[in-house]
Biopython code that builds the backbone (N, CA, C, O; Angstrom):
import numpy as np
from Bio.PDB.StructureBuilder import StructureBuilder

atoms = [
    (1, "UNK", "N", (-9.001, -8.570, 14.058)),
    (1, "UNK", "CA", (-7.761, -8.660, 14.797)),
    (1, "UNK", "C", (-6.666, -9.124, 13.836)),
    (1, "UNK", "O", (-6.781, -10.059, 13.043)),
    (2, "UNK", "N", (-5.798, -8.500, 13.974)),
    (2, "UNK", "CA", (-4.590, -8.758, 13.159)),
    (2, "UNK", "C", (-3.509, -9.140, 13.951)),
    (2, "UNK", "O", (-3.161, -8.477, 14.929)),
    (3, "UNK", "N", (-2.885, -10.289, 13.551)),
    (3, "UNK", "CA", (-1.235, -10.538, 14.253)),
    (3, "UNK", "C", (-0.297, -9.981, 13.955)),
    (3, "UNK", "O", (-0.404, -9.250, 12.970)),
    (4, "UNK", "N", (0.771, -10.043, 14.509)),
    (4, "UNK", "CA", (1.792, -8.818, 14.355)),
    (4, "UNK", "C", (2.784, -10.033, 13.365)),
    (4, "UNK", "O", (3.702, -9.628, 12.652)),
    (5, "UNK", "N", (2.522, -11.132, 13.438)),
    (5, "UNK", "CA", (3.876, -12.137, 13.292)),
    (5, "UNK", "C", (3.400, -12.353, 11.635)),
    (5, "UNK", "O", (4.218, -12.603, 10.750)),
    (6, "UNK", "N", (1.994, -12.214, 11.413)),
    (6, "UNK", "CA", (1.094, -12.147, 10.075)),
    (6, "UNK", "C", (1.091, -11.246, 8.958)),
    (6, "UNK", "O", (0.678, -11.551, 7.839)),
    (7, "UNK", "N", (1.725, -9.742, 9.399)),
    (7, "UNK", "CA", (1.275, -8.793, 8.491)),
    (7, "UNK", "C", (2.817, -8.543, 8.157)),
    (7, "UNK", "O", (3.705, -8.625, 9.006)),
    (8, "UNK", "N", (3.002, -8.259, 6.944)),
    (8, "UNK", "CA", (4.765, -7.400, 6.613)),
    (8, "UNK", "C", (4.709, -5.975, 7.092)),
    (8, "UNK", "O", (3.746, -5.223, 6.944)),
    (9, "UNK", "N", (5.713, -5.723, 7.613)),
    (9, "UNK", "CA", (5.980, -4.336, 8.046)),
    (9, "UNK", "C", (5.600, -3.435, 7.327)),
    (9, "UNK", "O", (4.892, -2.669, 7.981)),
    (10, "UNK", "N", (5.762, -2.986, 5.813)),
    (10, "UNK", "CA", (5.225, -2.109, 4.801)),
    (10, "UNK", "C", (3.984, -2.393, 5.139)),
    (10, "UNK", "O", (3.582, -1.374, 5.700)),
    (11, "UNK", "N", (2.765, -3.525, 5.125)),
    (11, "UNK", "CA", (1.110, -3.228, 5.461)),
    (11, "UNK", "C", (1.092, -2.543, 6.565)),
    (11, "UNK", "O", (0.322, -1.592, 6.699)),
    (12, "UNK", "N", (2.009, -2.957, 7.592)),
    (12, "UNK", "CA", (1.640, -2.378, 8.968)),
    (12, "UNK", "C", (1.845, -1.172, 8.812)),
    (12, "UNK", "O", (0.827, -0.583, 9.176)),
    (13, "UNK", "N", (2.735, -0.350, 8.409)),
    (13, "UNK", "CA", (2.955, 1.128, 8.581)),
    (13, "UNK", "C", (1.454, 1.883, 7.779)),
    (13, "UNK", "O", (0.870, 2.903, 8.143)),
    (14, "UNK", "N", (1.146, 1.047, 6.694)),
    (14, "UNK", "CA", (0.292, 2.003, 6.043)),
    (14, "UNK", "C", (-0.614, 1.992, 6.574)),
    (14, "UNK", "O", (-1.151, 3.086, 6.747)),
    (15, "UNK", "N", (-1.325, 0.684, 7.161)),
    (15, "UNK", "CA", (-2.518, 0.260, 8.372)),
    (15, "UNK", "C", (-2.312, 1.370, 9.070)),
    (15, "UNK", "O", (-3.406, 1.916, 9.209)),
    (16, "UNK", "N", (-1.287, 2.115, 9.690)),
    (16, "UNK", "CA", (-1.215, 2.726, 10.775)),
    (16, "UNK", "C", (-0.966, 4.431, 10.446)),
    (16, "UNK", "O", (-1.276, 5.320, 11.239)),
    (17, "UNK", "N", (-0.377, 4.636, 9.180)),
    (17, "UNK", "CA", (-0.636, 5.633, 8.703)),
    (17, "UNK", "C", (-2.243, 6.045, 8.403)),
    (17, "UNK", "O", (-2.894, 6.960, 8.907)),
    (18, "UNK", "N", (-2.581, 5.213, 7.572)),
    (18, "UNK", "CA", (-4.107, 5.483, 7.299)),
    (18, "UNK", "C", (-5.391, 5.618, 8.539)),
    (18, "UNK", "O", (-6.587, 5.905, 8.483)),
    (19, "UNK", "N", (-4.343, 5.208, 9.767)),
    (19, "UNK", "CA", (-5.427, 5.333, 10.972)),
    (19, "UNK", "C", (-6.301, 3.993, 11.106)),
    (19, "UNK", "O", (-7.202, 3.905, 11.940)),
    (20, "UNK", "N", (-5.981, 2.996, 10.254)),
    (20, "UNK", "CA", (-7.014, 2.148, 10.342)),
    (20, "UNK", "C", (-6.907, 0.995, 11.513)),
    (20, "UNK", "O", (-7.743, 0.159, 11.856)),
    (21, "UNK", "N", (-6.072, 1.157, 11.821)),
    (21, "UNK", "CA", (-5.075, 0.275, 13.442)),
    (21, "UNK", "C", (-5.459, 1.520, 14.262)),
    (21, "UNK", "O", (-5.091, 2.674, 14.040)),
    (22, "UNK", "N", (-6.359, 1.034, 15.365)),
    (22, "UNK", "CA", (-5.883, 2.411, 16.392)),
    (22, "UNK", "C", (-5.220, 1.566, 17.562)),
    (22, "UNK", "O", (-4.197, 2.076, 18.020)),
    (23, "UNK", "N", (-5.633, 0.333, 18.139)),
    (23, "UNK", "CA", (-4.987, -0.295, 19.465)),
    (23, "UNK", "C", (-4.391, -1.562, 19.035)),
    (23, "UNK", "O", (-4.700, -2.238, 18.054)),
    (24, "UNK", "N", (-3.367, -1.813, 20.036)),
    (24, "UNK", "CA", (-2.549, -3.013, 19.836)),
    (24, "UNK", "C", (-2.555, -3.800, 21.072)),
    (24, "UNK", "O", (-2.157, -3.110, 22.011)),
    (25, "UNK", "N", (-2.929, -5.248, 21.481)),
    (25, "UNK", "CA", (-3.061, -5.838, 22.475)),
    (25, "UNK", "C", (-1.776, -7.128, 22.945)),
    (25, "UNK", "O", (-0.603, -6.783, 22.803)),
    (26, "UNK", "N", (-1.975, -8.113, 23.316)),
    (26, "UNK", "CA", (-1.334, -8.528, 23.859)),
    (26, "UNK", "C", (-2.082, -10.302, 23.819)),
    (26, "UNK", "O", (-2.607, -10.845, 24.790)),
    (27, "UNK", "N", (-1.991, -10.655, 23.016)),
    (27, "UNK", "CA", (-2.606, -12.403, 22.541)),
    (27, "UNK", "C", (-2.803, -12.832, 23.526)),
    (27, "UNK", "O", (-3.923, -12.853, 24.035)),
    (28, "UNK", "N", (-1.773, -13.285, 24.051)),
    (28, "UNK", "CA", (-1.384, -14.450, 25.556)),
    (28, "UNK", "C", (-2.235, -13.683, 26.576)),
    (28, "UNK", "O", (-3.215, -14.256, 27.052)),
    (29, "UNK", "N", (-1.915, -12.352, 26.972)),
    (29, "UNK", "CA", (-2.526, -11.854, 27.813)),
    (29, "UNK", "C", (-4.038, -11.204, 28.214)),
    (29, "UNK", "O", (-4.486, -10.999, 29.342)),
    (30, "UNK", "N", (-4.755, -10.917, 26.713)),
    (30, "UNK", "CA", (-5.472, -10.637, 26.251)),
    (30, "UNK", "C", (-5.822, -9.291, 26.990)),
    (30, "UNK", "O", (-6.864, -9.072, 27.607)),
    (31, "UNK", "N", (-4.680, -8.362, 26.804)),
    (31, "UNK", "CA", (-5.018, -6.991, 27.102)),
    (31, "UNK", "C", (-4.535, -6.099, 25.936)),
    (31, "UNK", "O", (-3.625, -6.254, 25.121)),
    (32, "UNK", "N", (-5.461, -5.088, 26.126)),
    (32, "UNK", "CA", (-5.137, -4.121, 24.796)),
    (32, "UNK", "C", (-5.427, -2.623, 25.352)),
    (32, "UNK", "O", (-6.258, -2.006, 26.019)),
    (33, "UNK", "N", (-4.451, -2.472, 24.787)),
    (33, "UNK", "CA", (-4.180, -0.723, 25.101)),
    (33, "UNK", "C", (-3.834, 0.381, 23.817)),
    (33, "UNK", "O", (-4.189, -0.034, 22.714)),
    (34, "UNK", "N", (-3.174, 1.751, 23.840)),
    (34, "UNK", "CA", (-3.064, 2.452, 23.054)),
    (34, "UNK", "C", (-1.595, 1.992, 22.484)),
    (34, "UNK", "O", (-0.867, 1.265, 23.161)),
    (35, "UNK", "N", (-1.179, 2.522, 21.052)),
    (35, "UNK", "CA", (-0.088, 2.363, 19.991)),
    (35, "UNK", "C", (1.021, 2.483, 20.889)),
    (35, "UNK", "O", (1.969, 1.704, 20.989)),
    (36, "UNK", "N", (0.766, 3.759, 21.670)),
    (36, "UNK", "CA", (2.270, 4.252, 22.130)),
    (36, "UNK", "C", (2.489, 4.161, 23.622)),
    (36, "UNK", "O", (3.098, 5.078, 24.173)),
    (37, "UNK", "N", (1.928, 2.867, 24.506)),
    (37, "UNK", "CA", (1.756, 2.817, 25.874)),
    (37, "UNK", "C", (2.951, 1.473, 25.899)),
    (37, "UNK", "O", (3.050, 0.337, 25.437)),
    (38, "UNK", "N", (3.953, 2.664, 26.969)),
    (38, "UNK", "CA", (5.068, 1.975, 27.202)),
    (38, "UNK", "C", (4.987, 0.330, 27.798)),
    (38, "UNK", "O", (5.914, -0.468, 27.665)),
    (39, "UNK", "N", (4.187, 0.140, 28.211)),
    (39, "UNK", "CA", (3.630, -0.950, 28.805)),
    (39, "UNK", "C", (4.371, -2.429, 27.674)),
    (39, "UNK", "O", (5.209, -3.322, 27.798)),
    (40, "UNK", "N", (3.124, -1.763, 26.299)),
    (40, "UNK", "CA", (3.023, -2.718, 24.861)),
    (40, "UNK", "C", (4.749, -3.198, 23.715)),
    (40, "UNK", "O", (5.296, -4.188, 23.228)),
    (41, "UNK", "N", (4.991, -1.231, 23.856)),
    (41, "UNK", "CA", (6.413, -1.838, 23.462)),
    (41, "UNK", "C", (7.366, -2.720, 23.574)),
    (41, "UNK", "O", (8.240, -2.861, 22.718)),
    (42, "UNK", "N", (7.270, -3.556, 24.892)),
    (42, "UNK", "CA", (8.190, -3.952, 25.553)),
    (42, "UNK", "C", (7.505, -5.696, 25.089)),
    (42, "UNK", "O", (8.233, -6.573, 25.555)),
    (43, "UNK", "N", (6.522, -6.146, 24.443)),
    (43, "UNK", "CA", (6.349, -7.663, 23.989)),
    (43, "UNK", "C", (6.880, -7.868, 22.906)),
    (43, "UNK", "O", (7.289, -7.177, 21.973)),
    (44, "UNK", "N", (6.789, -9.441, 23.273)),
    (44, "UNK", "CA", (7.430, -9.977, 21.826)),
    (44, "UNK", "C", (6.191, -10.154, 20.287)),
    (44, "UNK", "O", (5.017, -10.523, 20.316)),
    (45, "UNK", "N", (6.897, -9.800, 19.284)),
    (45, "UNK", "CA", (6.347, -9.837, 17.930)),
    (45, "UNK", "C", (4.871, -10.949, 18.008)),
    (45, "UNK", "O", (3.671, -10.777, 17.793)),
    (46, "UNK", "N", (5.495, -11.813, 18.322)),
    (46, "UNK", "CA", (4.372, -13.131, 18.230)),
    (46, "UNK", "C", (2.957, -13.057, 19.444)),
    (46, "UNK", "O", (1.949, -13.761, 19.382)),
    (47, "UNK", "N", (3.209, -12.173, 20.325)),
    (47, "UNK", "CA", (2.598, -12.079, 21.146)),
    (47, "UNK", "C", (1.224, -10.530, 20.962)),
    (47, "UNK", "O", (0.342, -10.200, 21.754)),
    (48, "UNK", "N", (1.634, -9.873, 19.487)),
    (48, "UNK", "CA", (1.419, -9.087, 19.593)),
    (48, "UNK", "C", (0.295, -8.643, 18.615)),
    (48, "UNK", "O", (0.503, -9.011, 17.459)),
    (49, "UNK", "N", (-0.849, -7.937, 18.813)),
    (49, "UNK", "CA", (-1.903, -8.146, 18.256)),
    (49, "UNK", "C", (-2.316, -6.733, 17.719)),
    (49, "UNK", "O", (-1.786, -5.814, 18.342)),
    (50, "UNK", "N", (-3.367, -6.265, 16.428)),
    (50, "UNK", "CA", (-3.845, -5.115, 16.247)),
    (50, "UNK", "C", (-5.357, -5.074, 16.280)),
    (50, "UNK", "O", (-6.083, -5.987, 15.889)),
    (51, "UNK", "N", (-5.747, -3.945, 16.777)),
    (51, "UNK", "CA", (-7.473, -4.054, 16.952)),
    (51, "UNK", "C", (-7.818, -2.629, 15.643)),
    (51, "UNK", "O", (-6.811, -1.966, 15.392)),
    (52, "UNK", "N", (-8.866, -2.286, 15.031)),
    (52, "UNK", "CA", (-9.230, -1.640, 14.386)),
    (52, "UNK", "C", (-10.133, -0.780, 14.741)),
    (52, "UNK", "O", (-10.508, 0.167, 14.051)),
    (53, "UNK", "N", (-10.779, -1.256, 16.540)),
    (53, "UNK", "CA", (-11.596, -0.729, 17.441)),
    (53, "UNK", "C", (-11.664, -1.158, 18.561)),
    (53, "UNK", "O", (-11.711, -2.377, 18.728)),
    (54, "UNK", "N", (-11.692, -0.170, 19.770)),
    (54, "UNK", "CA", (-12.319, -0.826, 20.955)),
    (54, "UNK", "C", (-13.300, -1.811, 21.292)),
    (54, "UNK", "O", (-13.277, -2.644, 22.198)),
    (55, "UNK", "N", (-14.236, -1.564, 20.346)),
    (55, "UNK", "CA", (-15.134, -2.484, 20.403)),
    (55, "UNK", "C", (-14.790, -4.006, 20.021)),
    (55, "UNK", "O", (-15.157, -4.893, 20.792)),
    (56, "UNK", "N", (-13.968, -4.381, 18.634)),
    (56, "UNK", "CA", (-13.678, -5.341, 18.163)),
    (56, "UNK", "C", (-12.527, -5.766, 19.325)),
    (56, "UNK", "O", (-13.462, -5.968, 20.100)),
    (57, "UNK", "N", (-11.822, -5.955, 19.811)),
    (57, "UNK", "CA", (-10.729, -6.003, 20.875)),
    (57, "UNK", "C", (-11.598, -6.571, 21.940)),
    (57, "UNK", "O", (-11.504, -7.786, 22.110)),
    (58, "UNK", "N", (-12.602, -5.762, 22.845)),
    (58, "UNK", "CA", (-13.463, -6.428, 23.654)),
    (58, "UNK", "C", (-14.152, -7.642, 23.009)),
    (58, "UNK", "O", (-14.165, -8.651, 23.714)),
    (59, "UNK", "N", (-14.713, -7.727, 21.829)),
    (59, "UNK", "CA", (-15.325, -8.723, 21.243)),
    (59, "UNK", "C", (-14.590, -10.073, 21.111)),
    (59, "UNK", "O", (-14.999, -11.224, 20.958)),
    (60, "UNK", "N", (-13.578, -9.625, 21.205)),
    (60, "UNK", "CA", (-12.097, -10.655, 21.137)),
    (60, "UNK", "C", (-11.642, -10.963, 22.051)),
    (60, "UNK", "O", (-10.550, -11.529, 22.086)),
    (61, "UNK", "N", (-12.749, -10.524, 23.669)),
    (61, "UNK", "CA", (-12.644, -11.112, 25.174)),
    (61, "UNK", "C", (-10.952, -10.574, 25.560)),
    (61, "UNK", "O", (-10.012, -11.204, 26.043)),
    (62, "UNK", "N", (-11.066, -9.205, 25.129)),
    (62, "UNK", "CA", (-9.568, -8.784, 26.072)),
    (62, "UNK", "C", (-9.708, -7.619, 26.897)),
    (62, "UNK", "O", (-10.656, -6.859, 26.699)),
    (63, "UNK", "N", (-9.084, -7.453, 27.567)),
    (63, "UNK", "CA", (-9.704, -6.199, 28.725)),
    (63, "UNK", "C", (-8.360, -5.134, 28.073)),
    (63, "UNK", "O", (-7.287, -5.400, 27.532)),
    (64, "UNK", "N", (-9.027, -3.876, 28.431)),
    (64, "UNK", "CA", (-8.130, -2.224, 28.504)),
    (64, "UNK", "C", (-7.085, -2.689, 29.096)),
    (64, "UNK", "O", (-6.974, -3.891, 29.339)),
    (65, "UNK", "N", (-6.224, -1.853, 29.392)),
    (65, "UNK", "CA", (-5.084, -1.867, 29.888)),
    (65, "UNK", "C", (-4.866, -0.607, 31.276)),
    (65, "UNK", "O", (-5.119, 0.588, 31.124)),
    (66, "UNK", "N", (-4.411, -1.155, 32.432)),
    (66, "UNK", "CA", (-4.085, -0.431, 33.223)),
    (66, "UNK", "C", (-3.519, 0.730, 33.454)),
    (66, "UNK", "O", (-3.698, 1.559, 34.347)),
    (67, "UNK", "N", (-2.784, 0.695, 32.504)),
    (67, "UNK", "CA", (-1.464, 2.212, 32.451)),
    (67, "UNK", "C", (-2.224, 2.910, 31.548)),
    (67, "UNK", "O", (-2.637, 4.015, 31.897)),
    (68, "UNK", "N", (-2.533, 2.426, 30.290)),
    (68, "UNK", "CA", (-2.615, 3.885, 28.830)),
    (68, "UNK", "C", (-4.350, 3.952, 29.278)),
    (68, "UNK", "O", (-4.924, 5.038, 29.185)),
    (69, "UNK", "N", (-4.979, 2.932, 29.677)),
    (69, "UNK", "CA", (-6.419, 3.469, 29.449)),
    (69, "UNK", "C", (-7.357, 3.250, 30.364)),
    (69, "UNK", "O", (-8.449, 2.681, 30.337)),
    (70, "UNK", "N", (-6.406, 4.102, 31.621)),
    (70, "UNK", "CA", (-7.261, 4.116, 33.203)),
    (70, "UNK", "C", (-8.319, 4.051, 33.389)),
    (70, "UNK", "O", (-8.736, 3.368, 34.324)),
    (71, "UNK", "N", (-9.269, 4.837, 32.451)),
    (71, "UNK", "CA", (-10.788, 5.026, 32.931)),
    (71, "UNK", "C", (-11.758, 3.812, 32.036)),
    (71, "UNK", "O", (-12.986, 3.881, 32.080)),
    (72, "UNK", "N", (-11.140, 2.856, 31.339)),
    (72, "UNK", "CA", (-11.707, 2.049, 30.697)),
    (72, "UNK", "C", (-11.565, 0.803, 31.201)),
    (72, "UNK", "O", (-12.377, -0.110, 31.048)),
    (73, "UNK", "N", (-10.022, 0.722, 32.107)),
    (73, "UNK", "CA", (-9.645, -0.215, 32.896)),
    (73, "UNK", "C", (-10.802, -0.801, 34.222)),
    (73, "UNK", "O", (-11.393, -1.844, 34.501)),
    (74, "UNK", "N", (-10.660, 0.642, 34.792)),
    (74, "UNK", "CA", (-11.676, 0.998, 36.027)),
    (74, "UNK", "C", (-12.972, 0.237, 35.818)),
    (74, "UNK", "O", (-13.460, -0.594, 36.584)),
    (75, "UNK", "N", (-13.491, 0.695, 34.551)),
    (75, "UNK", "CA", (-14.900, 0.222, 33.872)),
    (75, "UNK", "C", (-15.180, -0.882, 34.141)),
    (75, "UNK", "O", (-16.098, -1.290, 34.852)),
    (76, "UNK", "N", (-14.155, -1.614, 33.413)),
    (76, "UNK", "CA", (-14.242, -3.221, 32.909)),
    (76, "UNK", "C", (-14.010, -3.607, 34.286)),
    (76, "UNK", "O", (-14.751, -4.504, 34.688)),
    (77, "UNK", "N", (-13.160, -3.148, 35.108)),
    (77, "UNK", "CA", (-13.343, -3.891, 36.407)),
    (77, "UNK", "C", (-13.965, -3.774, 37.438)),
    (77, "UNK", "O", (-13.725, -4.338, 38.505)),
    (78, "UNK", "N", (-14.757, -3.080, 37.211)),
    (78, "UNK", "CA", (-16.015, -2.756, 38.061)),
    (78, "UNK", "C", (-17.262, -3.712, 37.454)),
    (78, "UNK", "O", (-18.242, -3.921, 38.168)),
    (79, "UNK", "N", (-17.209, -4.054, 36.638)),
    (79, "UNK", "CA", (-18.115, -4.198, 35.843)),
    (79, "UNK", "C", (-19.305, -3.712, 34.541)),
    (79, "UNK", "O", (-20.115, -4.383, 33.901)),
    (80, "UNK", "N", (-18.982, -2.343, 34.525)),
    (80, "UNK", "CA", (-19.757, -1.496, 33.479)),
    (80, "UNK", "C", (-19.295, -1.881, 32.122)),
    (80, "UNK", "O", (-20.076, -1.614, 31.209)),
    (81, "UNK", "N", (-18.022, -2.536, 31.777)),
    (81, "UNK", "CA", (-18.066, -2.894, 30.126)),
    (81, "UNK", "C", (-18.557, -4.288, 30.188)),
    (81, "UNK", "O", (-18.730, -4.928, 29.151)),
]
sb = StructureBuilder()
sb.init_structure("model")
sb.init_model(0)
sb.init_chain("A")
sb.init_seg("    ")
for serial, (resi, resn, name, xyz) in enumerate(atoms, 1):
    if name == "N":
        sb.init_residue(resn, " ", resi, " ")
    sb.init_atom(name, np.array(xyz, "f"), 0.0, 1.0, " ", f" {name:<3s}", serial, name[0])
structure = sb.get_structure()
């Protein structure tokens, strides 16, 4: 997990060019969703987190996100993740 308030903007772009960032979550809230889910844009810097996998993100006790990743949301709240 990477912080957003931690990394310089030049790492972050290349992190994200290279694909090696795929989801970005939400610290305080501990939800994580996709790069470009209008939801995420809208937090503040300090609040704002990078995962390198779904898996690592859950491991990091944060749930999917409602809007960008419906059927993973569903999951986790049903209980199957």
């Amino acid at each position: 997990m990477i912080q957003h308030q931690k990394i310089s903007d030049t790492e972050l772009r290349t992190k994200l060019k290279n694909g090696e960032i795929c989801l970005g979550g939400n610290r305080k809230l501990k939800i994580y969703g996709t790069l470009n889910c209008s939801s995420g844009k809208s937090m503040k810097r300090e609040n704002r987190v990078f995962f390198f996998s779904e898996d690592e993100a859950l491991q990091n006790g944060f749930r999917p996100c409602g809007h960008c990743m419906k059927t993973q949301y569903l999951n986790w709240k049903n209980g199957f993740i």
